[in-house]
DRENPA-3360 file (N, C-alpha, C; in nm, 2 decimals, always signed):
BEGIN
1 = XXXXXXXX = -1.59/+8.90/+2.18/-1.70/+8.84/+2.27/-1.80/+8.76/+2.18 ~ -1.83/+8.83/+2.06/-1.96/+8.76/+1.95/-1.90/+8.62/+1.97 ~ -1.77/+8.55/+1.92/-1.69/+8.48/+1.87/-1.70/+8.39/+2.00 ~ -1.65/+8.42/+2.15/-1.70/+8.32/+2.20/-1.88/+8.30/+2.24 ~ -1.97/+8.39/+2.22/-2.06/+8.35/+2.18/-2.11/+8.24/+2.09 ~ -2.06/+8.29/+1.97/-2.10/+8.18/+1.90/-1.99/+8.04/+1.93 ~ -1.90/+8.04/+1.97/-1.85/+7.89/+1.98/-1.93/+7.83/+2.09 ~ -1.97/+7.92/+2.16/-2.09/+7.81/+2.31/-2.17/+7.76/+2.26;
9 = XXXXXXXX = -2.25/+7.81/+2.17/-2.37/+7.80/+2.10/-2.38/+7.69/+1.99 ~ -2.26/+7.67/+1.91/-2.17/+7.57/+1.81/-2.19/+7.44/+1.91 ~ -2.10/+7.47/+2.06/-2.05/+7.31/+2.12/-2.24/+7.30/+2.18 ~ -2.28/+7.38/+2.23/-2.41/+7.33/+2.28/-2.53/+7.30/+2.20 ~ -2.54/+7.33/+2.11/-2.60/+7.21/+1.93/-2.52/+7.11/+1.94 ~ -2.41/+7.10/+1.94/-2.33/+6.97/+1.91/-2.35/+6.88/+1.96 ~ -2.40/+6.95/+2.12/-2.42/+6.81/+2.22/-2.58/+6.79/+2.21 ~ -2.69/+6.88/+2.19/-2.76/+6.81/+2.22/-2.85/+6.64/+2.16;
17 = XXXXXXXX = -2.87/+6.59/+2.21/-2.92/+6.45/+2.15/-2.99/+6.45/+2.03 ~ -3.01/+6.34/+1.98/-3.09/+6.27/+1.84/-3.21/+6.26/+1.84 ~ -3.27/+6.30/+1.98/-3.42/+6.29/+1.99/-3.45/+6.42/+1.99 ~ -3.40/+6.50/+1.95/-3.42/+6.64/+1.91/-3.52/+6.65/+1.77 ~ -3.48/+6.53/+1.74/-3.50/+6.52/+1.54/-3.67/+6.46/+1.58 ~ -3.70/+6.40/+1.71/-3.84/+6.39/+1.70/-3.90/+6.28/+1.59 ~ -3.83/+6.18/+1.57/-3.86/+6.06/+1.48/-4.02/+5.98/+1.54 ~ -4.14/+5.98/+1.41/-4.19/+5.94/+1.47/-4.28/+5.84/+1.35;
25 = XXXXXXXX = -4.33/+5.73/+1.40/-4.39/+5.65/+1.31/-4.55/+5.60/+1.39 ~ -4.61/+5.52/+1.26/-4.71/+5.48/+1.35/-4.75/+5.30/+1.32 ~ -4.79/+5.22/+1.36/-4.82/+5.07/+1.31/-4.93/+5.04/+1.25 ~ -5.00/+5.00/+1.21/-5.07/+4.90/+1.15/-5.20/+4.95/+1.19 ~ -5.24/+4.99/+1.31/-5.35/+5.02/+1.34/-5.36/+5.19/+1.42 ~ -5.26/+5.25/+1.33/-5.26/+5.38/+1.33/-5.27/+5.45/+1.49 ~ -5.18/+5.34/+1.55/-5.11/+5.47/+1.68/-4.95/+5.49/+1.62 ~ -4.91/+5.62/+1.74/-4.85/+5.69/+1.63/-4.72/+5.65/+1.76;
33 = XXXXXXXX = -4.58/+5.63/+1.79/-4.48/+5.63/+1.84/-4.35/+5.74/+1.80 ~ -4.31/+5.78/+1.90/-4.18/+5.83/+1.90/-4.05/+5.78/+1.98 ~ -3.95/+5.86/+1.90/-3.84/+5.79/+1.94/-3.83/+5.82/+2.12 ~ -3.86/+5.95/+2.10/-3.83/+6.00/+2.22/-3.90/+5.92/+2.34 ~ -3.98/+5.85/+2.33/-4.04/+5.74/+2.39/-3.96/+5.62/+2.44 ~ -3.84/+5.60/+2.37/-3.76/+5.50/+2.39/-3.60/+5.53/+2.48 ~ -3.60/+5.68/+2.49/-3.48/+5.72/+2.58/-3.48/+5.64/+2.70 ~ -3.33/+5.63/+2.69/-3.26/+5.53/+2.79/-3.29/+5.37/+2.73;
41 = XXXXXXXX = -3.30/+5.39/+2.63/-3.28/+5.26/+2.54/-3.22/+5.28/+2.39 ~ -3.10/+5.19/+2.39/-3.03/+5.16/+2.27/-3.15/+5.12/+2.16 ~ -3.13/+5.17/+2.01/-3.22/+5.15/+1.94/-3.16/+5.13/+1.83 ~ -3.20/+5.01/+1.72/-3.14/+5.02/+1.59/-3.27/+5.05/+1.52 ~ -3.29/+5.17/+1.43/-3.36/+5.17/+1.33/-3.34/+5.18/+1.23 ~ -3.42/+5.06/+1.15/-3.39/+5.02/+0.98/-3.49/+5.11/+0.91 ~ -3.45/+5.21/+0.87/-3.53/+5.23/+0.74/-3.59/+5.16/+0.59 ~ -3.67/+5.13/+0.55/-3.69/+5.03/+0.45/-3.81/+5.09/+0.34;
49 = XXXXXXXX = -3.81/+5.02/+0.23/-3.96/+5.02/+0.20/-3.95/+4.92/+0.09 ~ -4.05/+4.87/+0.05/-4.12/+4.71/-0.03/-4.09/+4.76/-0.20 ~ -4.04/+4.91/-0.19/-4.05/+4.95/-0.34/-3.87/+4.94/-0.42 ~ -3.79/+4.92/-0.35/-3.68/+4.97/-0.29/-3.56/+4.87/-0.34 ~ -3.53/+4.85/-0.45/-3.47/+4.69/-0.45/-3.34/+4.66/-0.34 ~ -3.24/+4.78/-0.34/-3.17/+4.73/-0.19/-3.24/+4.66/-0.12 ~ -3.34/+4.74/-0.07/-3.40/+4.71/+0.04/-3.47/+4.57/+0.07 ~ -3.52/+4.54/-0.05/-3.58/+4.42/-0.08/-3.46/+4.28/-0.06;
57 = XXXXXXXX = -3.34/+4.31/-0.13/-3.24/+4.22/-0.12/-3.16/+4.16/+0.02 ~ -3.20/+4.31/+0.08/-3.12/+4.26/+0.22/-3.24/+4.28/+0.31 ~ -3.36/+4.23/+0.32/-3.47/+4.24/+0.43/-3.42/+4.13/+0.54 ~ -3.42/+4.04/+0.48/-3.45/+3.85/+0.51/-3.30/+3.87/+0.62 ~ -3.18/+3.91/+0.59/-3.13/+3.92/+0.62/-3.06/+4.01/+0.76 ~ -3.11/+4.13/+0.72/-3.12/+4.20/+0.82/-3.23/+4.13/+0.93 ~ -3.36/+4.12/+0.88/-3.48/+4.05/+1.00/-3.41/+3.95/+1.11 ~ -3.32/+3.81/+1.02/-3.25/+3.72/+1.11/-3.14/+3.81/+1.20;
65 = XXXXXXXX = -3.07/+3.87/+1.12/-2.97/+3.92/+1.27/-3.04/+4.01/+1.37 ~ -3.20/+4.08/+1.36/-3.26/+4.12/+1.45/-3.29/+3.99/+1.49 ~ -3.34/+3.92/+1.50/-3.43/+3.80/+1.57/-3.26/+3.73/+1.66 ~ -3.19/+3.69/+1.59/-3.07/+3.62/+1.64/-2.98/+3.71/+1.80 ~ -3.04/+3.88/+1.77/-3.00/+4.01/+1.88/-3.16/+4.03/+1.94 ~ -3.21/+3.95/+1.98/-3.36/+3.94/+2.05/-3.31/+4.06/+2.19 ~ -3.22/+4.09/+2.22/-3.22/+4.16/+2.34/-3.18/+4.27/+2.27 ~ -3.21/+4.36/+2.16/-3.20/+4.44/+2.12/-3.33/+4.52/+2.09;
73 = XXXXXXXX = -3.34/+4.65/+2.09/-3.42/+4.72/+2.02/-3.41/+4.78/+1.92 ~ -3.52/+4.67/+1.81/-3.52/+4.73/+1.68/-3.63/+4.73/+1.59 ~ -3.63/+4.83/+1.53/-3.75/+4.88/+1.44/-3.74/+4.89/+1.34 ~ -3.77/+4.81/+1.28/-3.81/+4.79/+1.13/-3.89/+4.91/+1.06 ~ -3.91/+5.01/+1.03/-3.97/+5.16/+0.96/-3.98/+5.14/+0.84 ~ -4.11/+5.14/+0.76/-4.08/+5.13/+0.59/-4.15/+5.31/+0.55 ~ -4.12/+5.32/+0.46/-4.13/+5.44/+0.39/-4.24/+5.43/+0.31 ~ -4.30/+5.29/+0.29/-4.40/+5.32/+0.17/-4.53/+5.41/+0.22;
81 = XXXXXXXX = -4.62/+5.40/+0.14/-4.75/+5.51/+0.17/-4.82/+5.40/+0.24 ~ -4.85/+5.30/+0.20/-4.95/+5.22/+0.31/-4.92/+5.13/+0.36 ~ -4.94/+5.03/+0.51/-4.93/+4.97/+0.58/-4.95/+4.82/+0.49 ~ -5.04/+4.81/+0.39/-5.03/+4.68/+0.35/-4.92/+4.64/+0.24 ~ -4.88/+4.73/+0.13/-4.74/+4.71/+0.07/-4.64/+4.65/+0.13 ~ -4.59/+4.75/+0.25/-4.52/+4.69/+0.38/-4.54/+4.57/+0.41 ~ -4.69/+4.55/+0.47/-4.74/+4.37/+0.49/-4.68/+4.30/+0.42 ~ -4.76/+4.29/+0.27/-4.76/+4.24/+0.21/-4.60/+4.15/+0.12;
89 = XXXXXXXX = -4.54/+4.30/+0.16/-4.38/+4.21/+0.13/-4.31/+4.13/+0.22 ~ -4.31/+4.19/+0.36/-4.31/+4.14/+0.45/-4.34/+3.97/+0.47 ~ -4.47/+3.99/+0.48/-4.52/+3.85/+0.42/-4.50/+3.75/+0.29 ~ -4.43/+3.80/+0.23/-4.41/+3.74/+0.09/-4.28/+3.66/+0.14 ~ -4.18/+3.71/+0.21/-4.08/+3.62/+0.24/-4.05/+3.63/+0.40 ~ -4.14/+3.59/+0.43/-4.21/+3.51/+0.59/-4.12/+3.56/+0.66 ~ -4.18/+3.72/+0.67/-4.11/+3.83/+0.78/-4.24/+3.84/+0.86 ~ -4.26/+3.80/+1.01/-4.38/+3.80/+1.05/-4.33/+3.92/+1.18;
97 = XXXXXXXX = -4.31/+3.99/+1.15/-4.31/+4.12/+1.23/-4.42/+4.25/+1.19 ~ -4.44/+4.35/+1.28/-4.57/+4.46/+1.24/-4.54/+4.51/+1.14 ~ -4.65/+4.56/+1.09/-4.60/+4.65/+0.95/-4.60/+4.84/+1.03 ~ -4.45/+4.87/+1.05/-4.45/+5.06/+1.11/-4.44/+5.12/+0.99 ~ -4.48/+5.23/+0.97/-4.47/+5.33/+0.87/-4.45/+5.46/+0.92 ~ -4.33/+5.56/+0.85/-4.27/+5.67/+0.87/-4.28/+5.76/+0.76 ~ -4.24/+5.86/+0.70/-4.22/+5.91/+0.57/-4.13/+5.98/+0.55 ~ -4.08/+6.02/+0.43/-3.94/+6.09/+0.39/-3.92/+6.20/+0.48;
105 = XXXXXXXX = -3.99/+6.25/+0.54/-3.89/+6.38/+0.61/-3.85/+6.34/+0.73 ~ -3.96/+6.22/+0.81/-3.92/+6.23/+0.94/-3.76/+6.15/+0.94 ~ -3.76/+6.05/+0.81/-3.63/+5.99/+0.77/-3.48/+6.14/+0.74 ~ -3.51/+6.20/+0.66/-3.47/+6.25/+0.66/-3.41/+6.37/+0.77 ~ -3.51/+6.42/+0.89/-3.42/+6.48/+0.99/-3.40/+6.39/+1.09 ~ -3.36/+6.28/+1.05/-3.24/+6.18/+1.14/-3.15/+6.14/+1.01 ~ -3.12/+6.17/+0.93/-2.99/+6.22/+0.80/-3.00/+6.09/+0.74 ~ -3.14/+6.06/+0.72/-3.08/+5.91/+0.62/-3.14/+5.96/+0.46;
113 = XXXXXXXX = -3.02/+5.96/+0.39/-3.04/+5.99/+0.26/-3.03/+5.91/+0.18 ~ -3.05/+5.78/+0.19/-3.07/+5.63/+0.13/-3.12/+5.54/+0.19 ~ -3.19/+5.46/+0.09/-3.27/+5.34/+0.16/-3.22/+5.21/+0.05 ~ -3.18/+5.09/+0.16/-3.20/+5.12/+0.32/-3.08/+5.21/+0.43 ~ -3.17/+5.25/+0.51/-3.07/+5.33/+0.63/-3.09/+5.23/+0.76 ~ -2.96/+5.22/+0.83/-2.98/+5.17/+0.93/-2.90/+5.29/+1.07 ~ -3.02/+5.35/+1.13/-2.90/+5.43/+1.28/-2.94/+5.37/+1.35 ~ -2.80/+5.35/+1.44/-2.80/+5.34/+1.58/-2.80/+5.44/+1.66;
121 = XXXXXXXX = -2.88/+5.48/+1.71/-2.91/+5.52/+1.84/-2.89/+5.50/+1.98 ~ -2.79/+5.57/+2.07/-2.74/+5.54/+2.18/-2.93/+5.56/+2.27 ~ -2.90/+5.51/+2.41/-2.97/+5.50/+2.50/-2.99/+5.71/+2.51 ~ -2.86/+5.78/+2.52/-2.92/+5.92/+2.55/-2.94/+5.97/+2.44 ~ -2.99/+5.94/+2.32/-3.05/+6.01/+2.22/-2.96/+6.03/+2.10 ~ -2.86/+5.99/+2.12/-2.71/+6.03/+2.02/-2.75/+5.94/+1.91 ~ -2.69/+5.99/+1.78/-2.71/+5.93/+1.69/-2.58/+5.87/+1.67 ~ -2.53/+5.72/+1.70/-2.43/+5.70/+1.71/-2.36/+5.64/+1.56;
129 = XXXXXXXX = -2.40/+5.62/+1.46/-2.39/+5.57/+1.30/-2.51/+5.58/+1.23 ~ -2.47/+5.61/+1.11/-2.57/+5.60/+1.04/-2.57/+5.51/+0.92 ~ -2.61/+5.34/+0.86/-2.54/+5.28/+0.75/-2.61/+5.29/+0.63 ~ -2.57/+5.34/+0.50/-2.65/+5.39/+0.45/-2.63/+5.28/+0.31 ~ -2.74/+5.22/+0.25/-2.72/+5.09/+0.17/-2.73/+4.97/+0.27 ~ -2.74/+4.88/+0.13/-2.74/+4.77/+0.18/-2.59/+4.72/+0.27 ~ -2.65/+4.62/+0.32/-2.51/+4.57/+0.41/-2.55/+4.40/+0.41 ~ -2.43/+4.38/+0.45/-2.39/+4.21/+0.47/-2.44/+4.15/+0.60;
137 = XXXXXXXX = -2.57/+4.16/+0.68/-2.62/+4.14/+0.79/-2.54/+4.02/+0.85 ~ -2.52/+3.89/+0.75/-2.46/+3.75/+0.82/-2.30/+3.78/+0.83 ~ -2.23/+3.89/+0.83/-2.08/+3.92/+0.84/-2.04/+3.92/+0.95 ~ -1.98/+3.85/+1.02/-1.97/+3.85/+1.14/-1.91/+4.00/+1.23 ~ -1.80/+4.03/+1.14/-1.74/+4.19/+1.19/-1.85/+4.28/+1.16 ~ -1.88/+4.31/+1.08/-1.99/+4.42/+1.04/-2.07/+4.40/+1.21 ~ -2.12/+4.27/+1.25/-2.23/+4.30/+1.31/-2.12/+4.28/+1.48 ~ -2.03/+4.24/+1.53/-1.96/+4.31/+1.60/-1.96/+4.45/+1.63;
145 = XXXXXXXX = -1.90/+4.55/+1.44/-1.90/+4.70/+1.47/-2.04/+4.75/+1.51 ~ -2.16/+4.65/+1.44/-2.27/+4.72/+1.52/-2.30/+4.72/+1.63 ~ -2.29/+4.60/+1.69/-2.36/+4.57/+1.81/-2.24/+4.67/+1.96 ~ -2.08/+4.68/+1.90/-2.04/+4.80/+1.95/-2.05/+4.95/+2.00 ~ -2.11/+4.96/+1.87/-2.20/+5.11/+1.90/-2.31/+5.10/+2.01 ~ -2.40/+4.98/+2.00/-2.49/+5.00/+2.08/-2.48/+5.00/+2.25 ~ -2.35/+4.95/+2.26/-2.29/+4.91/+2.42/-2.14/+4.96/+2.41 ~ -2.17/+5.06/+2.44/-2.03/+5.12/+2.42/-1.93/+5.12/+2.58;
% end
């Protein structure tokens, strides 16, 4: 009996959603957002920060194929400690989007153990990928496999 006890308990963790992890950031002028705020919407979130040379190398890159998927939801999150480092790089190579800020743990319980991380996030909370490094944002398949996950 313990045994199927514990396998109900195994599949029902399994299923529940990604907004469990409670991801939350805040912008520029210190209001605070959660993911859970965004259920019933597909979400790509980029993990980043201005300190980070991956991250630095593929910003520009990643930013265009967000701007080029304008019907997408995506959040750019940096990891540094202050909103203007973030700006500031941001601005250095004419990224005119908000400066969000997050920190290592909330990154961490959504499993991203490198930066940059990019998850997609289904509409019911599922964490549907997680890419961890840099990537080839202008590859045309890469951004097929992504934009798959998000419309499944």
């Amino acid at each position: 009996m313990l045994r199927w006890i514990t396998a109900l308990i195994l599949i029902l963790l399994a299923s529940t959603p990604a907004y469990s992890a409670d991801f939350k950031w805040n912008d520029e002028h210190g209001q605070s957002f959660s993911l859970a705020e965004l259920e019933g919407t597909p979400v790509v979130l980029h993990l980043w920060a201005s300190w980070c040379p991956p991250c630095r190398t593929e910003m520009k890159a990643f930013s265009e194929w967000s701007e080029t998927h304008s019907e997408l939801t995506v959040l750019m999150v940096s990891l540094d400690r202050k909103h203007s480092d973030a700006s500031s790089f941001l601005n250095s190579i004419d990224i005119d989007r908000p400066s969000l800020l997050s920190d290592a743990s909330q990154a961490r319980n959504l499993g991203a153990r490198a930066l940059p991380s990019t998850i997609i996030v289904a509409a019911d909370g599922s964490i549907k990928q997680r890419y961890r490094g840099a990537h080839d944002w202008s590859d045309a398949d890469f951004s097929k496999k992504v934009l798959s996950q998000l419309h499944p």
